[in-house]
N, C-alpha and C positions, 0 to 999 in steps of 0.2 A: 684358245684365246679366252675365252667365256670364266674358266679356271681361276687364270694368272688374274683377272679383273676383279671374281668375286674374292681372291683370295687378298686381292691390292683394297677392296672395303674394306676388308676385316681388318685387316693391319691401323687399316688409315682412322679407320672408327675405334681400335684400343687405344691408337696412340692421343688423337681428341676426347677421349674417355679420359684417360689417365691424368693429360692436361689438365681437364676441367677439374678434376677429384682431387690430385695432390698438389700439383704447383701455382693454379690459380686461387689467389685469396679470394673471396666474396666481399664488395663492399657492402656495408651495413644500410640497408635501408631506414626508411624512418619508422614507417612502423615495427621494425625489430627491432631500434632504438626505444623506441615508445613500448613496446613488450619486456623487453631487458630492464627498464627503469621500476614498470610496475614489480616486475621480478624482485629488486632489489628493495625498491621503498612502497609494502604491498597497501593495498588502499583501508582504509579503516573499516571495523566491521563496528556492526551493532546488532547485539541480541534481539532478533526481531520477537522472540518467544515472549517477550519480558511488556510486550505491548499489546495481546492478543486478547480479545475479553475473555472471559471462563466462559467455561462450557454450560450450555443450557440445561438445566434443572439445576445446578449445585447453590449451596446458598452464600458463595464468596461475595 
């Protein structure tokens, strides 16, 4: 009996495995929306090096 049950999980857990993997789409959350957008239009950068004082002792 014990067998036929653990063998009826395994079955029953590949087939909700496979389910969820290949035929159910994921709907898009918002933060993956909000991840994918910065992906696409990425945020502006500024050379922060270009704003740093010199280094102590030099005579810039």
């Amino acid at each position: 009996m014990m067998p036929y049950m653990s063998g009826g999980l395994v079955i029953l857990n590949a087939i909700t495995l496979g389910y969820y993997l290949f035929i159910q789409q994921p709907s898009p959350t918002q933060s993956l929306q909000t991840a994918q957008e910065t992906l696409i239009h990425p945020l502006p950068f500024d050379n922060s090096a270009e704003h740093i004082p010199p280094l102590i002792g030099s005579e810039d």
